[in-house]
Each structure stands twice: as C-alpha cells, then as structure tokens.
N, CA, C and O atoms as a printed pandas DataFrame, in Angstrom:
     atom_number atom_name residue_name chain_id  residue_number  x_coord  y_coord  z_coord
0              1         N          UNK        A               1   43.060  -56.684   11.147
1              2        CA          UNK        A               1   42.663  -55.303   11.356
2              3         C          UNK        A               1   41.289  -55.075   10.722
3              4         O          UNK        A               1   41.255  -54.537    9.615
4              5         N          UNK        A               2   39.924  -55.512   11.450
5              6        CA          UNK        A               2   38.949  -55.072   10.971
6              7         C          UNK        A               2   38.870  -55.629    9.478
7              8         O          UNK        A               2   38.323  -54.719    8.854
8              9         N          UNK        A               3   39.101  -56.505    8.741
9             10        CA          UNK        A               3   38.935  -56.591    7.462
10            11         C          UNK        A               3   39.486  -55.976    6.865
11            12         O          UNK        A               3   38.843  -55.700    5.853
12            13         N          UNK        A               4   40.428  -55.531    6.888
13            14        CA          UNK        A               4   41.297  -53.929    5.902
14            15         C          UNK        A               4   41.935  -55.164    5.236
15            16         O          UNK        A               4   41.957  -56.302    5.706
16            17         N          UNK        A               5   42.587  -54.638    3.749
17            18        CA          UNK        A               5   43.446  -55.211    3.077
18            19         C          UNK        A               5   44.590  -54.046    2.299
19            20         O          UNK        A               5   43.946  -53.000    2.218
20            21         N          UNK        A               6   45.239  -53.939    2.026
21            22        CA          UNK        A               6   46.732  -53.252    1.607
22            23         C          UNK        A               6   46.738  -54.001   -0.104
23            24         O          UNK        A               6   47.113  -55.110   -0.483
24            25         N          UNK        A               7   46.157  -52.852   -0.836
25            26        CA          UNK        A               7   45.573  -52.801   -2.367
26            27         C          UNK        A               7   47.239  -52.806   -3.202
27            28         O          UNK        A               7   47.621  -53.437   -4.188
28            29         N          UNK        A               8   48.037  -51.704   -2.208
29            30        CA          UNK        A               8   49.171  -51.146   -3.009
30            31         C          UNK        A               8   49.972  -50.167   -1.399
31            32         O          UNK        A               8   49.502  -49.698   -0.362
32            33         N          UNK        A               9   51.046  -50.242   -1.875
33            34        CA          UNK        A               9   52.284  -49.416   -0.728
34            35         C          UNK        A               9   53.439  -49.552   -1.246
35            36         O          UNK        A               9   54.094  -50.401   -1.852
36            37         N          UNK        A              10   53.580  -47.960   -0.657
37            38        CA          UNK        A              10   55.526  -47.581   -0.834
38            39         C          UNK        A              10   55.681  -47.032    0.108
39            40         O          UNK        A              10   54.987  -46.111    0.538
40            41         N          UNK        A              11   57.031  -47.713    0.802
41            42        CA          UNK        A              11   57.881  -46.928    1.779
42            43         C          UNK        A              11   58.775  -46.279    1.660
43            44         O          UNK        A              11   59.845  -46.793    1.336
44            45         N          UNK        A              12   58.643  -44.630    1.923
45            46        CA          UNK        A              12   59.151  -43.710    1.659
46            47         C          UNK        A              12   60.476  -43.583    3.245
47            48         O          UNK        A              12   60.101  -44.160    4.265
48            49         N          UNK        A              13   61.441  -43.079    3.283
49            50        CA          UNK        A              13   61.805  -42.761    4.398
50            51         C          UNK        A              13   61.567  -42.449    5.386
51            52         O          UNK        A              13   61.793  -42.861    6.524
52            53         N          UNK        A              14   60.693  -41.058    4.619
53            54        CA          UNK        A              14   59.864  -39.976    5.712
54            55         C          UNK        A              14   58.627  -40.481    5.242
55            56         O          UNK        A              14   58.210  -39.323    5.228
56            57         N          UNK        A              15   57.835  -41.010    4.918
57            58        CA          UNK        A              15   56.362  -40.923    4.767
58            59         C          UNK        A              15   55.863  -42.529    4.187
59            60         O          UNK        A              15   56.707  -43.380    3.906
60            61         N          UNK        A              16   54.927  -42.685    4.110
61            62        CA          UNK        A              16   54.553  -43.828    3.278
62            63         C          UNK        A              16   52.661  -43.904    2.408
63            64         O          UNK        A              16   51.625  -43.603    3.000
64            65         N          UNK        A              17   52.715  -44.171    1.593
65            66        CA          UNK        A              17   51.489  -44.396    0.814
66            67         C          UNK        A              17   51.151  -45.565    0.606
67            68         O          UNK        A              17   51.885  -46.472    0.213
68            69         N          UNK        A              18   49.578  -45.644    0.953
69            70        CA          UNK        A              18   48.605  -46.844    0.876
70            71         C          UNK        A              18   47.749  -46.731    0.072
71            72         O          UNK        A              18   47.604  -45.536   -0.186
72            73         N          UNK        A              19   46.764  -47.651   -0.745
73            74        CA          UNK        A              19   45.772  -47.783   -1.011
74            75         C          UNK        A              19   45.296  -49.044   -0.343
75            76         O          UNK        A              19   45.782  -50.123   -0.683
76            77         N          UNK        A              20   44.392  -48.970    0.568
77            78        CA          UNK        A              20   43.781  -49.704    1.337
78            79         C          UNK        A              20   42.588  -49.996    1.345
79            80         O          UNK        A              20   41.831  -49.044    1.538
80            81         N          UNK        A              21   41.928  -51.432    1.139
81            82        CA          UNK        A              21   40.489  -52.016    0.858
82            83         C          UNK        A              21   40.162  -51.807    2.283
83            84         O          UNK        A              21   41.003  -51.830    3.181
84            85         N          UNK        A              22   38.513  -51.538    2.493
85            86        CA          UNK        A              22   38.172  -51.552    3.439
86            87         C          UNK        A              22   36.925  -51.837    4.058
87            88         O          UNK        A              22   36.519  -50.678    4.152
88            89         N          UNK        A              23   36.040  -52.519    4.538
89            90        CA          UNK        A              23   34.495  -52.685    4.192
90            91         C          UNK        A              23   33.632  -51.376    4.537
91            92         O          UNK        A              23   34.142  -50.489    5.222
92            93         N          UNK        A              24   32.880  -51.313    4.260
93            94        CA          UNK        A              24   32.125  -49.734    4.576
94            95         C          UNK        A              24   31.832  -49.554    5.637
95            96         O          UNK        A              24   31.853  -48.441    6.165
96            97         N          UNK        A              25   31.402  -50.881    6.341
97            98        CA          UNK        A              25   30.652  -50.613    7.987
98            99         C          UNK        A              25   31.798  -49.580    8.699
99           100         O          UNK        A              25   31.352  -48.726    9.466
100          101         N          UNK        A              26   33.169  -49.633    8.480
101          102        CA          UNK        A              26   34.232  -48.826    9.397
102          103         C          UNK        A              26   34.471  -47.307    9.182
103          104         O          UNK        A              26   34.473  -46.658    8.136
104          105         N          UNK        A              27   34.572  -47.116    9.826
105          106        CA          UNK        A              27   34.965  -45.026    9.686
106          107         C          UNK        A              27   35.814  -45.428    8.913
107          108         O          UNK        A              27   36.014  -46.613    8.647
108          109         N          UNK        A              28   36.721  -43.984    8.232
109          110        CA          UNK        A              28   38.324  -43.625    8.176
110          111         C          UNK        A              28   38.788  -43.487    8.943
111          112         O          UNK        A              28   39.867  -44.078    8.971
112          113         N          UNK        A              29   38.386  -42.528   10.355
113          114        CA          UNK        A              29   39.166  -42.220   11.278
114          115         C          UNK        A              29   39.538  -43.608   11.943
115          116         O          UNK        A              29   40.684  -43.780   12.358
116          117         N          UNK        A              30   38.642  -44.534   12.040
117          118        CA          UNK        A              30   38.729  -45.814   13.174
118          119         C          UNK        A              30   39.751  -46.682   12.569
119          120         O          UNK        A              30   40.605  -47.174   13.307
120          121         N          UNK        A              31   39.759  -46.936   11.244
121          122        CA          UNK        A              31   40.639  -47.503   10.440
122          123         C          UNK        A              31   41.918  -47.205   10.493
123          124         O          UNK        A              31   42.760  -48.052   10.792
124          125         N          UNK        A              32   42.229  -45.881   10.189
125          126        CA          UNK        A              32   43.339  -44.657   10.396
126          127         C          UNK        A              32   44.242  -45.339   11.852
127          128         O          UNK        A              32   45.348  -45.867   11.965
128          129         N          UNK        A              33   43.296  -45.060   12.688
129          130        CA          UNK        A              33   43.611  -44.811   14.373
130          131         C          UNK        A              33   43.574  -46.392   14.684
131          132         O          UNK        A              33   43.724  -46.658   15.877
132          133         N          UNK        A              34   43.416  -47.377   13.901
133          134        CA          UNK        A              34   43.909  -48.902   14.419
134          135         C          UNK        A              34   45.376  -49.211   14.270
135          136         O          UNK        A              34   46.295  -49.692   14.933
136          137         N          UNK        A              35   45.064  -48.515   12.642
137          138        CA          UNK        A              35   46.477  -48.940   11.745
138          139         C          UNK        A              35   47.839  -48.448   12.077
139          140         O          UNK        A              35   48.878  -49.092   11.936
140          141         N          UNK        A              36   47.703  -47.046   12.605
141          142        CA          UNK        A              36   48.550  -46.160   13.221
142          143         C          UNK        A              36   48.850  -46.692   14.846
143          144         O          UNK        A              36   49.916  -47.140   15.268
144          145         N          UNK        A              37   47.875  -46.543   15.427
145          146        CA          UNK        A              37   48.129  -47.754   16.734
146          147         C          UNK        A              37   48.906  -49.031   16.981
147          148         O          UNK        A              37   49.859  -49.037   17.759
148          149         N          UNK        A              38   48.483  -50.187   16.281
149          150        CA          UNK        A              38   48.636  -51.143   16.240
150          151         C          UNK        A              38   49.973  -51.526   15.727
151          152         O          UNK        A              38   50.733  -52.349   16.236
152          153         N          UNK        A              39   50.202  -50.684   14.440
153          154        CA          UNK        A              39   51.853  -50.707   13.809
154          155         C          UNK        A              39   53.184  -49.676   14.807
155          156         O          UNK        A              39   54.365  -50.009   14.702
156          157         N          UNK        A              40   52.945  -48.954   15.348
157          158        CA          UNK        A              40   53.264  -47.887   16.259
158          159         C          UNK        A              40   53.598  -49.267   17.652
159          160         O          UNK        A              40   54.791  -49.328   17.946
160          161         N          UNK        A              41   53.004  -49.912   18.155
161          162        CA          UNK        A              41   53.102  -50.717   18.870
162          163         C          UNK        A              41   53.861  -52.054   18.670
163          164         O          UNK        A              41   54.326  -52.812   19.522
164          165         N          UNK        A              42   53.863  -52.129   17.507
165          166        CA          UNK        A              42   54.541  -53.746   16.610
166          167         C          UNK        A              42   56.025  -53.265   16.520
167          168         O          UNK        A              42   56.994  -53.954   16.840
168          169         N          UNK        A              43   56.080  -51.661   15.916
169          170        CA          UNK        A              43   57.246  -51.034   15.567
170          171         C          UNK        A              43   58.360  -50.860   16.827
171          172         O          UNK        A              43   59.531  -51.222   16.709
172          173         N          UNK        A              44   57.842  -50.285   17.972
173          174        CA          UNK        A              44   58.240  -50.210   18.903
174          175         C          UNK        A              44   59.086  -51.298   20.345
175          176         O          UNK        A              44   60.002  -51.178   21.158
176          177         N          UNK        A              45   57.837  -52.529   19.853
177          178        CA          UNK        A              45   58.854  -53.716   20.457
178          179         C          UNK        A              45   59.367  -54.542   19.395
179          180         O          UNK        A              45   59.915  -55.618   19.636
180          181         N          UNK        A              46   59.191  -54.018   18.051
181          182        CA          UNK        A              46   60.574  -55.081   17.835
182          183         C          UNK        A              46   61.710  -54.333   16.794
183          184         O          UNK        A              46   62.392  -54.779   15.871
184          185         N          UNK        A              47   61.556  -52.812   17.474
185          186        CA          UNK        A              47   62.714  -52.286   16.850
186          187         C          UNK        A              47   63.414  -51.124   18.150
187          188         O          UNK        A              47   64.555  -50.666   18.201
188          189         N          UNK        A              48   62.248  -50.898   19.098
189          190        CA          UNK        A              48   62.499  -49.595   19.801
190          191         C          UNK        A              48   63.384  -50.127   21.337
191          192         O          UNK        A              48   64.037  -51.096   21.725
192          193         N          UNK        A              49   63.124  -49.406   21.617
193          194        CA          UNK        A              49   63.955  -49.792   23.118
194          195         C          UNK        A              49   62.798  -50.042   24.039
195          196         O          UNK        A              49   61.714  -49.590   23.669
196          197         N          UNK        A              50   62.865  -50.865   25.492
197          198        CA          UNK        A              50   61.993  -51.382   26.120
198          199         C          UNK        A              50   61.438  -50.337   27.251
199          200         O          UNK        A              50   61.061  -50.477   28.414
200          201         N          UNK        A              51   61.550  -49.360   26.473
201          202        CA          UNK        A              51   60.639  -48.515   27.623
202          203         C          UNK        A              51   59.411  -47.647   27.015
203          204         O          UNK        A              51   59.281  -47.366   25.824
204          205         N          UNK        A              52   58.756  -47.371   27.804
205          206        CA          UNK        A              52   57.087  -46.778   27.170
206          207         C          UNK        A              52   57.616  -45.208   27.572
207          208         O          UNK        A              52   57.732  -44.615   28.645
208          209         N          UNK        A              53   57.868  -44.854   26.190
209          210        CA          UNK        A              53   57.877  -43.141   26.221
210          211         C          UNK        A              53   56.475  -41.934   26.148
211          212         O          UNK        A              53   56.291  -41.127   25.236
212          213         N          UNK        A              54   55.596  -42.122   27.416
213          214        CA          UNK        A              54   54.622  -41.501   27.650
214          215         C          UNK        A              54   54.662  -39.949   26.983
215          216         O          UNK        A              54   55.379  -39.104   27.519
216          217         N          UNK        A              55   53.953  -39.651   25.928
217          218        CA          UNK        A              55   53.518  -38.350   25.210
218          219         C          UNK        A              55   54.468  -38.489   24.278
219          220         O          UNK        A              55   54.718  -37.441   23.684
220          221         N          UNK        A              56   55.103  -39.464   23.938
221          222        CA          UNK        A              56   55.767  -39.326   22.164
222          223         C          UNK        A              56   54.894  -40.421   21.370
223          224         O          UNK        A              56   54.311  -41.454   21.699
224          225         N          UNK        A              57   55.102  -39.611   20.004
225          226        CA          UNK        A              57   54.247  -40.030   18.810
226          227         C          UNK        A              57   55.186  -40.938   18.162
227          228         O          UNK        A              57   56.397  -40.860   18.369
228          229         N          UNK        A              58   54.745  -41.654   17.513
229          230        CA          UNK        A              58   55.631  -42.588   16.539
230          231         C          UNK        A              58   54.919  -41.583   15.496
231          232         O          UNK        A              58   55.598  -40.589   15.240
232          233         N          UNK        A              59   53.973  -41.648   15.006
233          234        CA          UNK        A              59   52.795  -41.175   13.574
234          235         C          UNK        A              59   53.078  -39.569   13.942
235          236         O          UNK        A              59   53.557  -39.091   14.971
236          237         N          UNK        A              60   52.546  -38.828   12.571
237          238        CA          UNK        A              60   52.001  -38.079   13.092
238          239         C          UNK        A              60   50.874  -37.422   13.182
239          240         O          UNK        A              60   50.169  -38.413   12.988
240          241         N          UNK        A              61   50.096  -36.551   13.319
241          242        CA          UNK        A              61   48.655  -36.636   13.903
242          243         C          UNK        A              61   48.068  -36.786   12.505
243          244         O          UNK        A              61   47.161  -37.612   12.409
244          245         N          UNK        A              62   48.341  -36.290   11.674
245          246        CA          UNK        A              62   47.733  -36.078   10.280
246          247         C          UNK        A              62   47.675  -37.469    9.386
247          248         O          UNK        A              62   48.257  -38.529    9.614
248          249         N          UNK        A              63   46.826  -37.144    8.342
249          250        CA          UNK        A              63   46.529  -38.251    7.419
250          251         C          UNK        A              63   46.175  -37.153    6.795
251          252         O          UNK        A              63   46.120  -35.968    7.125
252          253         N          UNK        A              64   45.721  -38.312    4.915
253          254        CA          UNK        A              64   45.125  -37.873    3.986
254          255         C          UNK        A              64   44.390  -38.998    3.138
255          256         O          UNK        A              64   44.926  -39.895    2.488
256          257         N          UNK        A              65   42.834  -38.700    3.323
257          258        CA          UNK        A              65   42.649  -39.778    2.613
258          259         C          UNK        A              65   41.629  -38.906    1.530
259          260         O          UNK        A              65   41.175  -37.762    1.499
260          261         N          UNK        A              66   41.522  -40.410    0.463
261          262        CA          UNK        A              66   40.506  -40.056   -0.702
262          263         C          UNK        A              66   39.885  -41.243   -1.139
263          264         O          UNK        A              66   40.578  -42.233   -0.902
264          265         N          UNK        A              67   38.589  -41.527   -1.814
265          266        CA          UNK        A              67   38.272  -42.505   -1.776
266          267         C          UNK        A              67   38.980  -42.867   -3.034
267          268         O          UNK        A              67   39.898  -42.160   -3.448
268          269         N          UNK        A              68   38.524  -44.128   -3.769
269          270        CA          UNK        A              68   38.921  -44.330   -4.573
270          271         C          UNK        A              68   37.940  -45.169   -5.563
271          272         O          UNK        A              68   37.217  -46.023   -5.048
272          273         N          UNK        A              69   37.891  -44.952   -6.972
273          274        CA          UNK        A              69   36.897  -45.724   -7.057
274          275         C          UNK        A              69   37.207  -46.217   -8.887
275          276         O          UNK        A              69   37.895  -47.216   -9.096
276          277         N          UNK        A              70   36.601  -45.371  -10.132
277          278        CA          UNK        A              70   37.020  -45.571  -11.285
278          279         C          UNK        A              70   38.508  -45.452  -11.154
279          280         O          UNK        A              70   39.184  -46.141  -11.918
280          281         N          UNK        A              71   39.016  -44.796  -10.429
281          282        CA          UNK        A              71   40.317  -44.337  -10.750
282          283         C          UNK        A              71   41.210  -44.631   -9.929
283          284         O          UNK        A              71   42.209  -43.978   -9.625
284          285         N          UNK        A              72   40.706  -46.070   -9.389
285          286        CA          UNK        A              72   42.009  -47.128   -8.442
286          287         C          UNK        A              72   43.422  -47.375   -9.074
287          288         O          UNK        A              72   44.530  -47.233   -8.558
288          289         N          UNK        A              73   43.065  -47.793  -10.366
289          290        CA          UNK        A              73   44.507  -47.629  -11.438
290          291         C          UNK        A              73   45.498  -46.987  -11.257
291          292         O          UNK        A              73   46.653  -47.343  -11.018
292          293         N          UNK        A              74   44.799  -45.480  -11.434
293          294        CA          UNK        A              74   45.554  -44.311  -11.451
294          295         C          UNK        A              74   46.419  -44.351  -10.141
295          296         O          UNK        A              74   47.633  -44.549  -10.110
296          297         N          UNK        A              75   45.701  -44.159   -9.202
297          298        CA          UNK        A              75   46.371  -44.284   -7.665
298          299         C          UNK        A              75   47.250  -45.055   -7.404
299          300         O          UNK        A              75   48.343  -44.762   -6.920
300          301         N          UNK        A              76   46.711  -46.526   -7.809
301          302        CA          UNK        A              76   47.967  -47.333   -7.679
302          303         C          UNK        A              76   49.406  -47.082   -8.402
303          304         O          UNK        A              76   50.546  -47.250   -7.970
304          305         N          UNK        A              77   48.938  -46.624   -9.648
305          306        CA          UNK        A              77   50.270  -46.658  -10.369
306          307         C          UNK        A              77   51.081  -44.770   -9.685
307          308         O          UNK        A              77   52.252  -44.513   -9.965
308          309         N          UNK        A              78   50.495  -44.077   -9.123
309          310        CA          UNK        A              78   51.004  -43.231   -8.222
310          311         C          UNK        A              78   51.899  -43.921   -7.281
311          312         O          UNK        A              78   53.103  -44.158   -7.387
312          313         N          UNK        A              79   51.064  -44.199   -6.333
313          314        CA          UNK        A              79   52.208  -45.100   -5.471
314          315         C          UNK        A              79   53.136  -45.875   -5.623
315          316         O          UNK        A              79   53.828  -46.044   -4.619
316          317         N          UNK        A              80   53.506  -46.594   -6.809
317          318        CA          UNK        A              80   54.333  -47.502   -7.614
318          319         C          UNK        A              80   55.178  -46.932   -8.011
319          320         O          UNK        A              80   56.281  -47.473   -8.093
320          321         N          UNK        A              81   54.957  -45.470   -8.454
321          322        CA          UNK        A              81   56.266  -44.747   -8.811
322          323         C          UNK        A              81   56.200  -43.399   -8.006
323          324         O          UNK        A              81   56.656  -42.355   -8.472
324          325         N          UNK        A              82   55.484  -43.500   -6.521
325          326        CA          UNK        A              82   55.937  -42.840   -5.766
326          327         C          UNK        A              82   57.656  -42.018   -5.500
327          328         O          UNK        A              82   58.117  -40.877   -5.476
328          329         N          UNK        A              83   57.993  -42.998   -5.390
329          330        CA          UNK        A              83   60.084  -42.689   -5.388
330          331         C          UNK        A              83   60.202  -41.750   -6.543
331          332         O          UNK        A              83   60.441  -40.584   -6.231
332          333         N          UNK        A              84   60.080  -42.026   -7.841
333          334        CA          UNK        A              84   60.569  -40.965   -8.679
334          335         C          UNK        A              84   59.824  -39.551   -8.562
335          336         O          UNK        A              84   60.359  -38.477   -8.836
336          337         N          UNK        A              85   58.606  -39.701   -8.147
337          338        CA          UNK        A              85   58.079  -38.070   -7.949
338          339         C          UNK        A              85   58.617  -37.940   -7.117
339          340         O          UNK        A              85   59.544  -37.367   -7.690
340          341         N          UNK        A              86   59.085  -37.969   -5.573
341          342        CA          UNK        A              86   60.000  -37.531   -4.700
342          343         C          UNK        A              86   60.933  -36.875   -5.431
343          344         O          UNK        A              86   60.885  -35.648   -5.523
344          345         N          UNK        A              87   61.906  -37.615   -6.047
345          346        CA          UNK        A              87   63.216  -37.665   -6.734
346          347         C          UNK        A              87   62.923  -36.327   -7.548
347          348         O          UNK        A              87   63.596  -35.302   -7.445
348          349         N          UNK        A              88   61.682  -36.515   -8.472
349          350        CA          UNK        A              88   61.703  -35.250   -9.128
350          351         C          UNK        A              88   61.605  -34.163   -8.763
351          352         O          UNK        A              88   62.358  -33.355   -9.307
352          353         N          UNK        A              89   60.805  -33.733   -7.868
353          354        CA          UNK        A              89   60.096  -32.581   -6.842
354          355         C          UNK        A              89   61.852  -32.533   -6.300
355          356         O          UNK        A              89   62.530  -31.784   -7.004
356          357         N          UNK        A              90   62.573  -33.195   -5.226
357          358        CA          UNK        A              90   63.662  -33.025   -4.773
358          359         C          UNK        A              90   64.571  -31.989   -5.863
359          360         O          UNK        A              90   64.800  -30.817   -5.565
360          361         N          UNK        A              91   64.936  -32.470   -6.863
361          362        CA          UNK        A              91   65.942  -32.083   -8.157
362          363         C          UNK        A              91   64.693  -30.502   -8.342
363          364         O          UNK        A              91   65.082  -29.452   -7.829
364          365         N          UNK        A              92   63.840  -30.507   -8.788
365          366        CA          UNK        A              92   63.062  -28.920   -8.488
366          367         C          UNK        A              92   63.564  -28.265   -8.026
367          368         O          UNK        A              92   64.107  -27.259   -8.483
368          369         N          UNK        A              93   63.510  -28.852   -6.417
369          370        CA          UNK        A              93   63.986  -27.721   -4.893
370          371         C          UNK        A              93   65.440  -27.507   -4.871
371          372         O          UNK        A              93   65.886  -26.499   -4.322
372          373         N          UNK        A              94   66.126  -28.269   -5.358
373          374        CA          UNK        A              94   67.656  -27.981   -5.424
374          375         C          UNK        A              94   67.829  -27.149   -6.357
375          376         O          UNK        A              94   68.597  -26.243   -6.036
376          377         N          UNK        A              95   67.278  -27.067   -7.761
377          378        CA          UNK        A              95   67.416  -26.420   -9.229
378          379         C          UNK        A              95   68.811  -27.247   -9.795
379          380         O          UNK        A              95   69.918  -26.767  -10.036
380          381         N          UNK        A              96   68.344  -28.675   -9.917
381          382        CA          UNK        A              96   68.726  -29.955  -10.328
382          383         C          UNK        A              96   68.634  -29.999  -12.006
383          384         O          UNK        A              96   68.924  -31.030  -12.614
C-alpha cells in the first residue's frame, strides 16, 4: 500500500485505531481511501458472501486523523490501552 507501514493498532468491535507511517509524497485522503478500499475488498471475499452489494459501505465515510510527531509515544500507548478507555467511558454511560 504505497509504502504505508502500521506503527501501532487495536481492534475495537465497532471501530479501530492506527498509527500509521507514511512517506510524505501521499495525501491523507489517498492513503485513507486505499486502505479503506483495498481492506473493504480483502474483507468481503474472504468473509462476505459472493455477491457485489452496489451502494453499501463496509467503512464509514468519516476518518480522523492527526499527525504525529514528539508525541508518537503518547499515541501509541493510547491505542494500546484503547479497550480500557472504552470500558471506562462505557461504566460512565451506564453510572457503573
């Protein structure tokens, strides 16, 4: 994929977080719109059923990115304990 590399990731149920290397020559959006493509397509034949469902999304339209730079650390160790901030925020919304 263009030179991209996968720094750090957690798979969330509903969502998932990356920190992703990337060379500069590439957009975000182009990067975004490979990665989302390309896995959306991988996902689909070797988990989905064999038919092409014209106007459904696997993704959804949105992203969020930030760069990253002194404070790659930080980020990573976000995503690493991604699950327990869920967990915590969850126990919040219940009044856990």
């Amino acid at each position: 994929m263009n030179g991209n590399w996968l720094v750090e990731g957690h798979l969330m149920p509903d969502h998932i977080h990356m920190c992703l290397g990337t060379p500069l020559k590439y957009s975000v959006a182009n990067t975004v719109g490979e990665l989302k493509g390309t896995s959306a397509i991988m996902i689909q034949q070797k988990f989905g059923r064999k038919h092409n469902f014209v106007g459904l999304h696997f993704w959804s339209r949105g992203y969020c990115v930030s760069t990253v730079g002194i404070e790659e650390a930080v980020i990573i160790r976000y995503i690493q304990n991604q699950e327990e901030h869920d967990k915590k925020g969850d126990q919040l919304k219940l009044g856990i």
